[in-house]
C-alpha positions in Angstrom: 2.7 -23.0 43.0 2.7 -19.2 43.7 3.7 -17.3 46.6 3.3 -13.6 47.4 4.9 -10.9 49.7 3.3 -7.6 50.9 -0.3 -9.1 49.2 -2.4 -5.7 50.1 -6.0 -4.7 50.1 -5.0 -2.9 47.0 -3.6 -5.9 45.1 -5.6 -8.7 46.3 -7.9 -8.6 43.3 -4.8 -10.7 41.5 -5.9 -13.8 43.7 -9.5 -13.9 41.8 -7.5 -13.4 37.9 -5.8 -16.1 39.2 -8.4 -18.6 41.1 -9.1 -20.7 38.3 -5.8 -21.9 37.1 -4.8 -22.0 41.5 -8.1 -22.8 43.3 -6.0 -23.9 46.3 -5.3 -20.6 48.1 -3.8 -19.9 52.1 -3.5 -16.6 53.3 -1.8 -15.2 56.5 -3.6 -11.9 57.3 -1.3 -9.8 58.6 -2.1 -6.5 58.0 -3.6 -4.4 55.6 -0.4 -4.2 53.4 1.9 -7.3 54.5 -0.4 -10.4 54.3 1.3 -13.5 53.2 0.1 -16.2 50.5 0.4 -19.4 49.0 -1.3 -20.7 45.8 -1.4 -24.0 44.2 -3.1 -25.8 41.3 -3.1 -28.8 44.2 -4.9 -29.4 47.0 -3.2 -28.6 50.0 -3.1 -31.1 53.2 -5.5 -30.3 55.3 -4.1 -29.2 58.2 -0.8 -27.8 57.3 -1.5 -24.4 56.6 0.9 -22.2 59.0 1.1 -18.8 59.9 3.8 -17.7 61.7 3.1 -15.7 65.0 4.0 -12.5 63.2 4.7 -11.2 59.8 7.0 -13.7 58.6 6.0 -17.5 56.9 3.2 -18.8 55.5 2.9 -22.2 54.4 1.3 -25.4 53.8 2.3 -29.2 52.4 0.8 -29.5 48.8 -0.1 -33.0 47.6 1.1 -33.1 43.8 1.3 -35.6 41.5 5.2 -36.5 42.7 4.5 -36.7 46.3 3.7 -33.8 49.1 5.7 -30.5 49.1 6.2 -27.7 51.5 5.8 -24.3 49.8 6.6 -21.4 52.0 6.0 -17.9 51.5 8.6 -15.5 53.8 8.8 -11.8 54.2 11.4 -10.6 56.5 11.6 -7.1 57.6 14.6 -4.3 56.7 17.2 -5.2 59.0 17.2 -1.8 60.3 15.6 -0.1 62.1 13.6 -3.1 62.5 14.4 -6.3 64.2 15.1 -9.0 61.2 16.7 -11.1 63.5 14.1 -11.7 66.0 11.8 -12.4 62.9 14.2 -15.4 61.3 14.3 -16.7 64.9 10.7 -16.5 65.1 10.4 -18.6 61.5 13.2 -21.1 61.6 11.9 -23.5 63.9 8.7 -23.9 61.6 11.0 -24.4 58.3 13.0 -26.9 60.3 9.5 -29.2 60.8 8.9 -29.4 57.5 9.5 -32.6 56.9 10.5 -33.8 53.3 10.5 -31.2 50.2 10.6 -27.2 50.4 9.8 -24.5 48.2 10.3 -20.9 49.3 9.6 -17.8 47.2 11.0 -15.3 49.8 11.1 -11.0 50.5 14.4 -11.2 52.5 14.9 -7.2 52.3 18.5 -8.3 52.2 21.1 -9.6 50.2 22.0 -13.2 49.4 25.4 -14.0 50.9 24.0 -12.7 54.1 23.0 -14.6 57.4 19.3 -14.6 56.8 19.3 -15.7 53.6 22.2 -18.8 54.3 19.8 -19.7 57.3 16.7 -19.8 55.1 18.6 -22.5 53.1 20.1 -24.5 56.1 17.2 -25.1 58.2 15.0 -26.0 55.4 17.2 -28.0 53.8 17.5 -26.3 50.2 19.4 -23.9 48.1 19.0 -20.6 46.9 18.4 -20.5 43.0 20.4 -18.6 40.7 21.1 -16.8 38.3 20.4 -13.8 40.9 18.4 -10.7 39.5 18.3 -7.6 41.0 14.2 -7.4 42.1 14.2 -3.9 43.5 15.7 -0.5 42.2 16.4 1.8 45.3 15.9 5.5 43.7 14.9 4.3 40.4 19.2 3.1 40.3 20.4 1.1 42.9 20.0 -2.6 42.0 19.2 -4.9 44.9 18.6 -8.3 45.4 16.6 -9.0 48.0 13.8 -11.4 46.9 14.5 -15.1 46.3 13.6 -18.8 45.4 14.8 -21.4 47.4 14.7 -25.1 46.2 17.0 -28.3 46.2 17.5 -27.7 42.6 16.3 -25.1 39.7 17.0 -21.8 38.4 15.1 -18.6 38.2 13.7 -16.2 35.9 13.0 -12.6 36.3 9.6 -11.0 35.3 8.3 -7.4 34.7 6.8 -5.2 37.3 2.8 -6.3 38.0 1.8 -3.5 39.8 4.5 -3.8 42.6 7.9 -2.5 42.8 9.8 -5.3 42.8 10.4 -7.5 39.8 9.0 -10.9 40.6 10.5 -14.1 40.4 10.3 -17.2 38.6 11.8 -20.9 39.9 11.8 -23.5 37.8 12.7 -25.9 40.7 13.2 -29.6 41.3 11.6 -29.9 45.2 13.6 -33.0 45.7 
């Protein structure tokens, strides 16, 4: 499964280099920089796509070979001067239905020991992965850690820069 943050109309071409190896695509437009997106070389259960009211979650159950799995795809504003808060409130009542099995590859815009990121793992039920990697460079020097995997078990690997400025992630992860 692959999910993206901040998918743009400048970077959407990546979903057709990568259609054939992840037919099963859901996208939450949201604007013309900030859509959400989940891919998966599985079918997806029809009916479970979600988008969340604003900017925030997209999701849907995935049917693999071990059983159904939620994979959700979160991007979460600064916390200033926007309203983070109001967003996680806005999400956490759809990651607490997901019933059985989560995956979340997540833009927090914040750091891991912070509330948003320890109520992303509570109310879906998971942990987040480690070892942590810085994924953005504020100035070209300020490491920060603000994107994340979320799983009950795994680890994660960091890759190069593809066209965005934030390193993206691996998860090797163990959904249950």
């Amino acid at each position: 499964m692959v999910t993206f943050q901040e998918l743009s109309d400048r970077n959407k071409a990546i979903l057709e280099l990568l259609a054939k190896t992840y037919p099963h695509v859901h996208i939450c437009d949201f604007s013309r920089w900030s859509d959400l997106a989940v891919l998966s070389r599985h079918p997806m259960r029809t009916g479970s796509q979600q988008c969340s009211p604003r900017r925030g979650l997209a999701a849907a159950q995935v049917e693999t070979d071990g059983g159904p799995i939620w994979v959700a795809s979160i991007h979460l504003p600064w916390p200033y001067p926007y309203d983070q808060a109001a967003r996680l409130r806005l999400i956490e009542p759809m990651l607490a239905k997901m019933d059985g099995p989560v995956v979340i590859g997540a833009d927090l815009n914040m750091f891991p020991v912070t509330r948003p990121s320890r109520r992303i793992a509570q109310v879906s039920g998971t942990r987040e992965l480690r070892p942590l990697r810085p994924t953005l460079f504020m100035r070209g020097r300020l490491p920060m850690f603000i994107d994340h995997v979320y799983a009950a078990s795994g680890r994660v690997e960091r890759r190069p820069l593809l066209g965005s400025d934030h390193y993206g992630l691996v998860g090797h992860v163990q959904p249950n």
